[in-house]
C-alpha positions in Angstrom: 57.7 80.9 161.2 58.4 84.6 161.4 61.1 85.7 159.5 63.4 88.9 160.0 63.9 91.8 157.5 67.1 93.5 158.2 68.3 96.0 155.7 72.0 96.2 156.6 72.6 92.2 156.0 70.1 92.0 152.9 71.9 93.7 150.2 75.5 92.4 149.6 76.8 96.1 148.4 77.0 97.0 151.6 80.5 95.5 153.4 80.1 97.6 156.3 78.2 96.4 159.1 76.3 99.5 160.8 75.7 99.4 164.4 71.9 101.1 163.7 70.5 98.4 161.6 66.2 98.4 161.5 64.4 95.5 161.5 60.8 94.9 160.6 59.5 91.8 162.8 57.1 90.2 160.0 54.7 86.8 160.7 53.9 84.4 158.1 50.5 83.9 156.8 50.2 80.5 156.8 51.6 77.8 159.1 50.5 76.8 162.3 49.9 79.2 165.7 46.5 81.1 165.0 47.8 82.0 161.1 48.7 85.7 162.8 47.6 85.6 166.5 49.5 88.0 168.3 51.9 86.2 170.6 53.4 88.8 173.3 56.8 88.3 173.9 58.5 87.9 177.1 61.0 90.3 178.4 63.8 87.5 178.8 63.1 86.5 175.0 63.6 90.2 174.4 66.9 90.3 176.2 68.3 87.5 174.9 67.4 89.0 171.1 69.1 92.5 172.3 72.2 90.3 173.0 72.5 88.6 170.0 71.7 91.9 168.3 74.6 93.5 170.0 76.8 90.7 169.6 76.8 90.9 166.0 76.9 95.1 166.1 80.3 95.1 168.6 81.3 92.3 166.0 81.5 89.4 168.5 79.9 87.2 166.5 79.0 86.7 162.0 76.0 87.7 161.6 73.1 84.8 161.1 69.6 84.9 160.0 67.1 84.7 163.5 64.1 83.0 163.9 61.8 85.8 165.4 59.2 85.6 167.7 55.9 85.1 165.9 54.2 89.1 166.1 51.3 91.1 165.1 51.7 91.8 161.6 51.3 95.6 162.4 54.5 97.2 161.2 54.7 99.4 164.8 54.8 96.4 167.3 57.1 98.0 169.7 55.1 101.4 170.8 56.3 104.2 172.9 53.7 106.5 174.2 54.3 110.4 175.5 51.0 111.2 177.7 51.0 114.5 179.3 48.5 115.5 181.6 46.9 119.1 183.2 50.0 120.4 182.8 49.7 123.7 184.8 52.9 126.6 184.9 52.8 129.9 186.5 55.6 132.3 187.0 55.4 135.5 189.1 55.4 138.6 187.6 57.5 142.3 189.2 56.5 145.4 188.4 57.9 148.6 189.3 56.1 149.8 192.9 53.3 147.2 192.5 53.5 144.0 194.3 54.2 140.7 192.6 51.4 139.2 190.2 51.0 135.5 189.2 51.1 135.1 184.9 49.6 131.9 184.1 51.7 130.2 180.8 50.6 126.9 180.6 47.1 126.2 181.8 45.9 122.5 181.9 47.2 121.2 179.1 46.5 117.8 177.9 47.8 116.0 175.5 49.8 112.5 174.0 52.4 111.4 171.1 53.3 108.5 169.7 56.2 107.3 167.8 56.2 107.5 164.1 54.3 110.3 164.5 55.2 114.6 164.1 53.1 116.1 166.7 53.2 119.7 166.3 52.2 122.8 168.8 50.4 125.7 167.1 49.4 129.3 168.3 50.5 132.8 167.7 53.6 134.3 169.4 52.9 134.1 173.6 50.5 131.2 173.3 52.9 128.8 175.5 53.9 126.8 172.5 57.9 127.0 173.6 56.8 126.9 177.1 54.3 123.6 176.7 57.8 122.0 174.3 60.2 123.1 177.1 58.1 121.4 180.4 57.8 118.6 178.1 61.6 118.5 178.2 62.2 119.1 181.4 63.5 122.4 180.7 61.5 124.0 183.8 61.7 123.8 187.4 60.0 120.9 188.9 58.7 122.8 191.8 56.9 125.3 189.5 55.1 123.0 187.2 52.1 121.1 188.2 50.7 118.1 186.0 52.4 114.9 185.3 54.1 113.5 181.9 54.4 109.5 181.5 56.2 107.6 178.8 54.3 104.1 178.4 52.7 104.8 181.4 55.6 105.2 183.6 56.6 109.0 185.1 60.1 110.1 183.2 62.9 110.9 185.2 65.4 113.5 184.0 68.1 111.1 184.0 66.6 108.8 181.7 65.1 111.4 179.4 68.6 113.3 179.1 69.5 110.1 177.2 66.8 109.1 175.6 65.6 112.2 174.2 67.0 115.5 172.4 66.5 119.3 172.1 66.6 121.3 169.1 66.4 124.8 170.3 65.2 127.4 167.8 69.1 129.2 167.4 71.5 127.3 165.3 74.3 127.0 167.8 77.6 125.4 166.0 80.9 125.8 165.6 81.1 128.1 162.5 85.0 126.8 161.0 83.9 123.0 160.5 82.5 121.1 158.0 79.0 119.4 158.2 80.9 116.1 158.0 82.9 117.1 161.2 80.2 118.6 163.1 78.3 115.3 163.1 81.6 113.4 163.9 82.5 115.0 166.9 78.6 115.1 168.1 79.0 111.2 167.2 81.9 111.0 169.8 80.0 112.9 172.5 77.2 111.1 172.4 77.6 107.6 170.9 78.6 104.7 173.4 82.3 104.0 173.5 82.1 100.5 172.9 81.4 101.5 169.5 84.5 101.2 167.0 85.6 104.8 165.0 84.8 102.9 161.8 80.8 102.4 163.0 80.8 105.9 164.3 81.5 107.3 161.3 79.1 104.9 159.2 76.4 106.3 161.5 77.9 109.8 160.2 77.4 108.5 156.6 74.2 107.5 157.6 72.6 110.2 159.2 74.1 112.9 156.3 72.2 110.8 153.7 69.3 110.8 155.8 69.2 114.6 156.4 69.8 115.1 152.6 73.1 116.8 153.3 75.5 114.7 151.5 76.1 118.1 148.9 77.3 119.8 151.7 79.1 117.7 153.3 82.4 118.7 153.3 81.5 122.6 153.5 82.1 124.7 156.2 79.3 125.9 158.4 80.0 129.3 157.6 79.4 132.5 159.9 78.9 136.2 158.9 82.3 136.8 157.8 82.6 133.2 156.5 80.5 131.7 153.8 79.1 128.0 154.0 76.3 126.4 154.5 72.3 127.6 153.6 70.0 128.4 156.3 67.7 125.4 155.7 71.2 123.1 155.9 72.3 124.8 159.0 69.3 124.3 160.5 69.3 120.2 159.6 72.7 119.9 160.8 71.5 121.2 164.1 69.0 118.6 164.0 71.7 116.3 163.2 73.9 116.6 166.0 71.1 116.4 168.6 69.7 112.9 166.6 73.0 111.1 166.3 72.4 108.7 169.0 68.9 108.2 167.3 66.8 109.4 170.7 63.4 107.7 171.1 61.9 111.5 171.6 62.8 114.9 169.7 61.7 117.9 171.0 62.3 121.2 168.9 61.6 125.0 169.4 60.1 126.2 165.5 62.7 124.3 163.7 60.9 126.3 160.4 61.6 129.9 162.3 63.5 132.1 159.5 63.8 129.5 156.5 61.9 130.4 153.5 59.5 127.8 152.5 61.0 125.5 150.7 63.7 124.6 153.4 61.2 124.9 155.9 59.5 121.9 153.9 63.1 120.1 153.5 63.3 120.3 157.5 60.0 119.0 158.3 60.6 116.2 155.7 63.1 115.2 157.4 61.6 115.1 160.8 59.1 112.9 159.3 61.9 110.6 158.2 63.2 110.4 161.9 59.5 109.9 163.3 59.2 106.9 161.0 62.8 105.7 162.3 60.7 105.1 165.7 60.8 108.1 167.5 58.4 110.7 168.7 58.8 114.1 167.1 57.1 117.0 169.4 57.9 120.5 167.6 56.5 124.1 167.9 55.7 125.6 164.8 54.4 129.0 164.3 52.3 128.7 160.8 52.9 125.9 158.7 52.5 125.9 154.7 50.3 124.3 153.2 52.8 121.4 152.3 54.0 120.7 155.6 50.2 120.3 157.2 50.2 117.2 154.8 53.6 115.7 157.2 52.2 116.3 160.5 50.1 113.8 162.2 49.0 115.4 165.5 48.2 119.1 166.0 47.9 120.9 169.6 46.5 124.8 169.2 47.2 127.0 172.0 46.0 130.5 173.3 47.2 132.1 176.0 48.5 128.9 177.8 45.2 127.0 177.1 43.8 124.0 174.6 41.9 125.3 171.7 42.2 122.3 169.4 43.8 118.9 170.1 43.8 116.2 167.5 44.6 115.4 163.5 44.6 117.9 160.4 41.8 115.6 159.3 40.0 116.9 162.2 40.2 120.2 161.9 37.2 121.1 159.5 34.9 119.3 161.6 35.6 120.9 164.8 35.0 124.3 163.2 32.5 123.7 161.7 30.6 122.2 165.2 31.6 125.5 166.5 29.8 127.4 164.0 33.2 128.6 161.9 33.3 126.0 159.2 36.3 126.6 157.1 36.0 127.7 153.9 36.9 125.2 151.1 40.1 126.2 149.2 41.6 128.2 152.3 44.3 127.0 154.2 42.9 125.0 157.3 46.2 126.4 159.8 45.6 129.9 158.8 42.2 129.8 158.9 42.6 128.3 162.3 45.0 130.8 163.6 43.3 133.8 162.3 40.2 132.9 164.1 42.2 132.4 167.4 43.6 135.6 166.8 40.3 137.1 166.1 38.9 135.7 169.8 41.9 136.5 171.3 41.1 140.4 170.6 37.4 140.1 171.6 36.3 140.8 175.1 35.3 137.3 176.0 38.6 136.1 174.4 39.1 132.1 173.3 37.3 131.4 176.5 33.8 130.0 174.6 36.7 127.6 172.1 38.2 126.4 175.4 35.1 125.0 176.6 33.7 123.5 173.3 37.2 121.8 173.1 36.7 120.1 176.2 32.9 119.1 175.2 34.1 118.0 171.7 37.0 115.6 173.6 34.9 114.2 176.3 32.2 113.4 172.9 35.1 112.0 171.2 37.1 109.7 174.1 33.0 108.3 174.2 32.9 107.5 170.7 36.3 105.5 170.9 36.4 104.2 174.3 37.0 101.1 172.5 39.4 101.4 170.2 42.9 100.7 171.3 43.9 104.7 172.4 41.7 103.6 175.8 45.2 101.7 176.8 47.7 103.3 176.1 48.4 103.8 179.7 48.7 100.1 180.6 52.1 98.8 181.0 51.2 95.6 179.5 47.6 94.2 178.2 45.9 91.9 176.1 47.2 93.9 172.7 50.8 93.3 174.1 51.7 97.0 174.9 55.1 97.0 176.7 56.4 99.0 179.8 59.1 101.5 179.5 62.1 99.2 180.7 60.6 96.5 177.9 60.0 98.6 175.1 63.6 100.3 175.5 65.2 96.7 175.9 63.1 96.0 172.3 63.9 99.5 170.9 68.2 98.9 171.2 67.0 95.8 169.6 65.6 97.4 166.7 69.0 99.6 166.3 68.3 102.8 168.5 71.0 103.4 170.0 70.0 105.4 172.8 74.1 106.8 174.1 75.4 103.3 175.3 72.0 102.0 177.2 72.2 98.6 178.5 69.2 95.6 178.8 70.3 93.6 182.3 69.4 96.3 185.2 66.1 96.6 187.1 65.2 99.9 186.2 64.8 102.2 183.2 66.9 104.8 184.8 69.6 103.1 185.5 69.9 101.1 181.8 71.3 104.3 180.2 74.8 105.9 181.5 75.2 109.6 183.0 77.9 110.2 180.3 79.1 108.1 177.3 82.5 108.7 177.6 85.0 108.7 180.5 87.1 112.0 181.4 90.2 111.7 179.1 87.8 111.1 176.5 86.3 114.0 177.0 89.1 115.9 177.2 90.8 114.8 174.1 88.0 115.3 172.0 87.1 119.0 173.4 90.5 119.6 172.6 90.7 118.9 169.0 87.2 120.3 168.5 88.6 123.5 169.9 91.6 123.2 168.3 90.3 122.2 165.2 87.9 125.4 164.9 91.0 128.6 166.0 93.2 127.0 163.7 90.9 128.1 160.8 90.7 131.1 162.5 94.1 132.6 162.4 92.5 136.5 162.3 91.3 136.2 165.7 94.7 135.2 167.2 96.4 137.9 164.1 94.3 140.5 165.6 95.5 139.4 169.5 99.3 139.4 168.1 99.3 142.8 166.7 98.0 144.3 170.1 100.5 142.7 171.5 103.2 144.0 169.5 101.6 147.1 168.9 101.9 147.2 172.7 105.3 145.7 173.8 106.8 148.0 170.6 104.9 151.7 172.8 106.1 150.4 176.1 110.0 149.5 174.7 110.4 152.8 173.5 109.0 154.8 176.0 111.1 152.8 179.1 114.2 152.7 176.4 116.9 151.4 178.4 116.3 152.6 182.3 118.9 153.9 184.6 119.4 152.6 188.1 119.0 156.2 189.4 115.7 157.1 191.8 114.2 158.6 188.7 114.6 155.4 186.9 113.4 152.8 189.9 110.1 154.9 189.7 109.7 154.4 186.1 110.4 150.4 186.5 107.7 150.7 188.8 105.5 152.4 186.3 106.6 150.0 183.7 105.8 146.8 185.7 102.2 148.0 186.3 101.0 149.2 183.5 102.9 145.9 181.1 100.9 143.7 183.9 97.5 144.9 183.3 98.0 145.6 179.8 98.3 141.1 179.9 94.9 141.2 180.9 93.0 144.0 179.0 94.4 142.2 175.7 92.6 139.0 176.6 89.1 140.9 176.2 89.3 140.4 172.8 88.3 136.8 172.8 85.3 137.7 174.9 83.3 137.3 171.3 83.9 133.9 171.3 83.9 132.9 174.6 79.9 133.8 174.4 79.3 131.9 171.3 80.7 129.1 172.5 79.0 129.2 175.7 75.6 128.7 174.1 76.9 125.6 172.4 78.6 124.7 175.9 74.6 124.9 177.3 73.1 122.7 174.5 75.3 120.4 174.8 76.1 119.9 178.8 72.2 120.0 179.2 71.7 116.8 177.8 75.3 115.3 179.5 77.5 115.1 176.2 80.4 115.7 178.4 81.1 116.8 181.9 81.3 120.3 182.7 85.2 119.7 184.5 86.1 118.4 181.4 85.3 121.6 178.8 86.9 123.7 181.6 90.2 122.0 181.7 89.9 121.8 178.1 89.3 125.4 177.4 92.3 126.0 179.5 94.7 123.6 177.8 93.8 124.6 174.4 94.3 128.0 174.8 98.2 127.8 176.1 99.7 127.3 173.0 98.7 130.7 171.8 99.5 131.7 174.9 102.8 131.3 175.0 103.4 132.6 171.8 101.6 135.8 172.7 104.0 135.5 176.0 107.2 135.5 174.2 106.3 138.1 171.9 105.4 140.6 174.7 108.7 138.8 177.3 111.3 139.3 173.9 110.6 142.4 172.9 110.3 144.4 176.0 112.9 142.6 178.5 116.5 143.2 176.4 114.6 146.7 175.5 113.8 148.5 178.9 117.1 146.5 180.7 115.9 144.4 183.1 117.4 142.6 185.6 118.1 139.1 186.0 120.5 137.5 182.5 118.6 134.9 180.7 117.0 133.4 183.9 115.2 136.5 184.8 114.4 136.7 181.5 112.7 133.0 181.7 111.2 134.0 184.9 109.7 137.7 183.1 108.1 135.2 180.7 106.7 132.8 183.0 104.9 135.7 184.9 103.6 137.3 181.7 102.2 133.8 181.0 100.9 133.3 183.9 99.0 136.8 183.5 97.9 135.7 179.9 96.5 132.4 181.3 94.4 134.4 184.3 93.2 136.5 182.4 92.2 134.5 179.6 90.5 132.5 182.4 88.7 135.4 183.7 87.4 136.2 180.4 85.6 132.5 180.4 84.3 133.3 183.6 82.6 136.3 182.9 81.4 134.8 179.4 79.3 132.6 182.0 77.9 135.3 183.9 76.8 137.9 181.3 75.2 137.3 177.7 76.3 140.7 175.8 78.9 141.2 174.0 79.0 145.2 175.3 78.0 144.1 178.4 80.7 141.5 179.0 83.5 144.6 177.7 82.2 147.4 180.5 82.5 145.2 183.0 85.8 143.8 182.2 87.2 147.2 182.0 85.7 148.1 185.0 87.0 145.1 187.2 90.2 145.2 185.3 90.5 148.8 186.1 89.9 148.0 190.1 92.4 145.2 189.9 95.2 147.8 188.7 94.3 150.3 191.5 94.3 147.7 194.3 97.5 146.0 193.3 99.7 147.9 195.5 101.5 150.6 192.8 98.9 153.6 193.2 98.4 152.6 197.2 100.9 150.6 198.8 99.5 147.4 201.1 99.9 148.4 204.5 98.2 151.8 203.4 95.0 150.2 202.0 92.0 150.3 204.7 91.0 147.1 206.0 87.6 147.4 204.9 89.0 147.0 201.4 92.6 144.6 201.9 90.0 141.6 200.3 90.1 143.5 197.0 94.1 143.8 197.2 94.3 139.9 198.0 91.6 138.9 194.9 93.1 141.5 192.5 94.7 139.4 189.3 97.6 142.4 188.8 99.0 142.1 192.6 100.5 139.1 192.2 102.6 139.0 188.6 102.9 143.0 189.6 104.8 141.5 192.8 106.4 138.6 191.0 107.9 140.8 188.3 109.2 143.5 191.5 110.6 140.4 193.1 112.6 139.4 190.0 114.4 143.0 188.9 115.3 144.4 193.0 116.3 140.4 194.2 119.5 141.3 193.9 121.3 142.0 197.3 124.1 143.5 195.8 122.7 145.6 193.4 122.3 149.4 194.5 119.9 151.9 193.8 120.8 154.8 195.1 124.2 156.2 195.9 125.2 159.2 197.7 124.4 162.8 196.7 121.3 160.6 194.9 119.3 161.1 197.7 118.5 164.5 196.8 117.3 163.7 193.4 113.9 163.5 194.7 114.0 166.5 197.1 113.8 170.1 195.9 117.7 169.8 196.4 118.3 167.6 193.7 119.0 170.8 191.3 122.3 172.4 193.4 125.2 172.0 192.1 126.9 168.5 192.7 129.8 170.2 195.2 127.2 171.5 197.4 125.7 168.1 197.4 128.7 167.1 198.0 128.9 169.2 201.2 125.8 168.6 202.7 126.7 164.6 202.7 129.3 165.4 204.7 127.4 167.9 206.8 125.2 164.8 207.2 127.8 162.5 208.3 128.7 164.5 211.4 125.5 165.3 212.2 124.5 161.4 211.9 127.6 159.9 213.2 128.5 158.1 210.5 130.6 158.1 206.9 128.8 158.7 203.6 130.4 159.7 200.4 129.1 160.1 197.0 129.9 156.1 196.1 127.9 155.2 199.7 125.5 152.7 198.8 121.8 154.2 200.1 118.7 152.1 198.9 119.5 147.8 197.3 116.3 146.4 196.1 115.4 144.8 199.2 114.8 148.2 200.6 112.7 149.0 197.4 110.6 145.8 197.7 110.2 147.3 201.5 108.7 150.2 200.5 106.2 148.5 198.1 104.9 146.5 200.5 106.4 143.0 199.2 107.5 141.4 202.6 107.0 138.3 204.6 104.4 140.0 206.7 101.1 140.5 205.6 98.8 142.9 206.4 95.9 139.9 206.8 98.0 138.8 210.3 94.9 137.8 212.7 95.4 139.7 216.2 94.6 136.7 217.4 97.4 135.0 216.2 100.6 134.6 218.1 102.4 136.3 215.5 100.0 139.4 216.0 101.9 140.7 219.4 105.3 140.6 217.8 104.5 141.9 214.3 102.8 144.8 216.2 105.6 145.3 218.2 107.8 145.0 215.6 106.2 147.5 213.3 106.3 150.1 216.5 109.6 150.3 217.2 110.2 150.5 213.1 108.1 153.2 212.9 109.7 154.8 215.6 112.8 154.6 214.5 112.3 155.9 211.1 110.6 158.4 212.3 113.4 159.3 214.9 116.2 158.8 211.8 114.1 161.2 209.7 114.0 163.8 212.3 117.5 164.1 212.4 117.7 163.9 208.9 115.5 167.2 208.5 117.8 168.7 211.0 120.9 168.1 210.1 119.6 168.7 206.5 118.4 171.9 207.2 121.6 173.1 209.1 123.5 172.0 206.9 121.6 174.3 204.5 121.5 177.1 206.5 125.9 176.7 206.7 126.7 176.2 203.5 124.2 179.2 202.6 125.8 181.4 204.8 129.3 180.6 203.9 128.1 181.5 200.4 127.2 184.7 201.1 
């Protein structure tokens, strides 16, 4: 009878029951059934172990000892297979004044992996090794990349290998303000399925920081430039970390080694082998190993110039050269000696070309040799050895403790046994949040920095619009006040540009292999960032309201501070958008002054709306400063009541506004003959309604449709207006000037 090694129930030290146990299926020597014939089991015998398995992980059930299915005493009975075949990729090439050229990067490449097993991609810098680790991945467009790539013998689709798989890129992209220990944590809520209790999420945590050799530095930061914390070499695991926590069944990586010194380098690949053992299938590109780390990989694949020049096992390597007439020389590094003689080809006129060929003699010479050993079926689904399909060796690899983001055993197809996301949307969204949260509030600088501009800001603008008048002199400065205030709201919020682009790196990684929805880290982002927000807001609202004398008590005052908000939030917002489009930091700040910058000119205080061409009214309408520019307008001249301009104040803006005050006196009354009417010094002129007239700010809209039944009216409407103004200001030239002329001659 077969018995079962488990190693989270054999030792009694260990009280907490891990949801990523391993077993080892073992078969008695003796006893009856063949004494060790292999016995293949059948998928509902593997489904019904997966459910007791999960039974006693979700802790539906105590845990028992099982009677397992009699198996080959092989320690890997449960294979997974990664065949990839003439994989071709060609991009198309621009150059100035010369038409397009095709650039071959990957050019039938051949090759498998297996679980257990490091299988690692070798060549000097432009060989294809990214490219050959990123089609593998699924990293490419389908359209442009010819060749096929099976798992078990069955073609991968990208929603299954999303789940089932991971990608390390070569960049560590974290969040530089948390710990190790709460890196991992929140990766393990991303990714982990959410039946899983918080206790057995952060065993796995436990688990996976011993198993990375990172349980030193643990509860250190990760550390940035102007933050110390972690080492290279640990930064680099805990990158590995957080894209393994769901234990994937594949791990692809992009030079995990790049930029560690040699020792780390080691470390990393150590631990890659430690995954690989786990069960999975470890593909990495490596640039030039050390000599230590050629004694951790079991598979090597040497490219040049997107072609094979060398596919099998270190061992392998000293008789393949040597066959081609470059034996290695004993004593030398057999990598370097490798790569040095690629390079060496490369530079020669006939290039690798004569290695390409010999490497497709010397595999055709080997695949005869072994045509009988077991590697002649790996394709097969299922056969006499007892290989598995894909939907059979996934239902047997949850069984064994992978974990694989929440996959289920009871649906038809591989595809559909693994969920498009882990977690529903409010998850999401509260766990985004305190991530975010979590990482400013050990940044206090940033938001420092951001609330000194802003009082540095509101302080300039207070004193220069100390107290303004209602005179004409002192509407105009309002005007000038309200404009510049508004865009200053936005031009503040560049300053987070920095680390809108680092996080939208991590916001890649992550989304690419469906941690989280993409909704979710929007609203997130967004909800997150209005509690400093509103501080910012009442800074700028409190200290230049009360100080320029604004209109409106304590509820315009609310209102002020909801429309500086509201600036804060959209331009905060824009900021994120723009950290999508462009990936430089100098980049990103030209064009948000530029835009900004367009936004202030269209906003109707330089060019009023009805004066702006129609070729160019979309760029009023989209501009983020029109609207709390308008709002704020709305707020101070609301007031029916409240007057403007009084009397002999209509000459403040006309070259008469330096006469003496009796003359002005006079020619007001000149003016009331002349017009027909009574106006005296205390006569009220211009309210705010007519100022929000003149700026544009009125029920009608310069988007009106002529086809619209409104369109003959408004036209109308705005003719006879016009006319009349221009009528009315006529006789206000004439009576003005006669009235001139009088009071000139009765000086004389």
């Amino acid at each position: 009878m077969a018995r079962v090694v488990d190693d989270n129930y054999s030792s009694s030290s260990s009280p907490t029951l891990l949801p990523y146990h391993t077993m080892e299926l073992d078969s008695s020597s003796g006893g009856g059934g063949g004494g060790g014939a292999f016995l293949s089991p059948t998928l509902g015998q593997l489904l019904k172990r997966v459910g007791d398995v999960r039974k006693e992980v979700t802790g539906d059930e105590t845990p028992v000892h099982h009677h397992a299915i009699a198996m080959s005493p092989e320690p890997r009975a449960l294979p997974f297979v990664l065949r990839f075949s003439n994989l071709t990729y060609s991009v198309k090439v621009r150059r100035k004044l010369r038409q397009a050229q095709t650039k071959t990067l990957l050019n039938d490449i051949s090759g498998e992996a297996r679980d257990g097993e490091i299988m690692a991609v070798l060549g000097a810098s432009g060989s294809g090794k990214s490219t050959l680790i990123d089609a593998l991945a699924n990293r490419i467009a389908k359209g442009s990349l010819k060749g096929k790539v099976t798992l078990n013998g069955e073609p991968l689709e990208s929603r299954l290998l999303k789940v089932i798989s991971a990608y390390v890129m070569q960049d560590d992209l974290l969040f530089p303000m948390l710990t190790v220990e709460e890196t991992l944590m929140f990766a393990a809520e991303f990714r982990l399925p959410r039946t899983l209790s918080k206790s057995k999420k952060k065993a796995r945590v436990q688990q996976l920081i011993d198993q990375l050799g990172l349980r030193n530095a643990a509860k250190t930061i990760i550390g940035d430039e102007g933050h110390r914390g972690v080492s290279g070499g640990e930064r680099r695991r805990v990158s590995i970390g957080i894209d393994i926590i769901h234990d994937p069944i594949i791990l692809f990586l992009d030079e995990p080694t790049s930029g560690l010194d040699s020792t780390s380098a080691f470390m990393v690949v150590k631990v890659l082998q430690r995954i690989a053992q786990s069960g999975s299938i470890v593909l990495m590109s490596i640039h030039q190993p050390s000599y230590r780390i050629m004694g951790l990989l079991d598979r090597l694949l040497f490219l040049s110039r997107g072609q094979t020049v060398f596919s099998g096992s270190p061992a392998d390597l000293p008789g393949y050269f040597a066959e081609f007439g470059k034996p290695i020389p004993e004593n030398e590094n057999r990598t370097e000696f490798a790569l040095d003689l690629i390079r060496e080809l490369e530079s020669a006129p006939g290039g690798t070309q004569a290695l390409v060929e010999f490497n497709k003699k010397w595999e055709e010479q080997r695949k005869r040799i072994s045509s009988s050993d077991q590697h002649g079926f790996i394709d097969a689904p299922q056969d006499s050895r007892g290989g598995l399909s894909l939907k059979e060796a996934i239902s047997a690899s949850i069984s064994r403790g992978k974990l694989v983001s929440g996959a289920t055993n009871t649906d038809a197809s591989p595809a559909s046994m693994v969920p498009t996301y882990s977690n529903p949307f409010w998850k999401e969204l509260v766990t985004l949040s305190k991530r975010s949260m979590m990482n400013s509030r050990r940044t206090p600088e940033l938001f420092g920095i951001r609330l000194g501009a802003v009082l540095v800001t509101s302080f300039i603008l207070a004193t220069m619009f100390w107290q303004l008048d209602n005179s004409p002199k002192g509407v105009q400065e309002r005007l000038g006040f309200f404009a510049f205030a508004m865009s200053t709201t936005f031009y503040t919020c560049a300053d987070a540009l920095p680390v809108f682009l680092q996080e939208r790196y991590i916001f890649m990684r992550e989304t690419a292999y469906n941690a989280y929805r993409r909704s979710s880290y929007v609203l997130s982002h967004a909800l997150t960032a209005l509690p400093s927000l509103v501080l910012l807001s009442l800074a700028f609202a409190a200290a230049t309201f009360f100080a320029v004398g604004l209109d409106g008590g304590v509820s315009g005052f609310f209102f002020y501070f909801g429309i500086i908000l509201a600036s804060f939030w959209a331009g905060n917002s824009f900021v994120s958008f723009l950290s999508g489009v462009v990936s430089q930091v100098m980049l990103g700040y030209v064009i948000v002054v530029a835009i900004l910058a367009y936004f202030l000119l269209f906003s109707g205080f330089f060019i009023n709306r009805d004066r702006i061409p129609n070729y160019w009214i979309w760029f009023h309408y989209i501009s983020l400063v029109k609207y709390p520019y308008e709002g704020v307008l709305q707020n101070e001249f609301e007031d029916p009541a409240k007057c403007f301009v009084r009397g002999v104040q209509i000459f403040d803006s006309t070259p008469l506004g330096a006469v003496p005050t009796a003359m002005k006196v006079r020619l007001l009354q000149t003016l009331s003959n002349s017009l027909g009417t009574t106006i005296t010094p205390s006569t009220c002129v211009t309210t705010g309604a007519d100022i929000l007239q003149q700026q544009g700010i009125t029920d009608l809209s310069k988007m009106v449709s002529c086809d619209t039944p409104l369109a003959p009216l408004y036209s109308r409407n705005s003719t006879e207006l016009e006319s009349a103004e221009e009528t009315q200001a006529q006789s206000l030239v004439g009576a003005l000037y006669n009235s001139t002329g009088n009071i000139a001659s009765n000086e004389i």
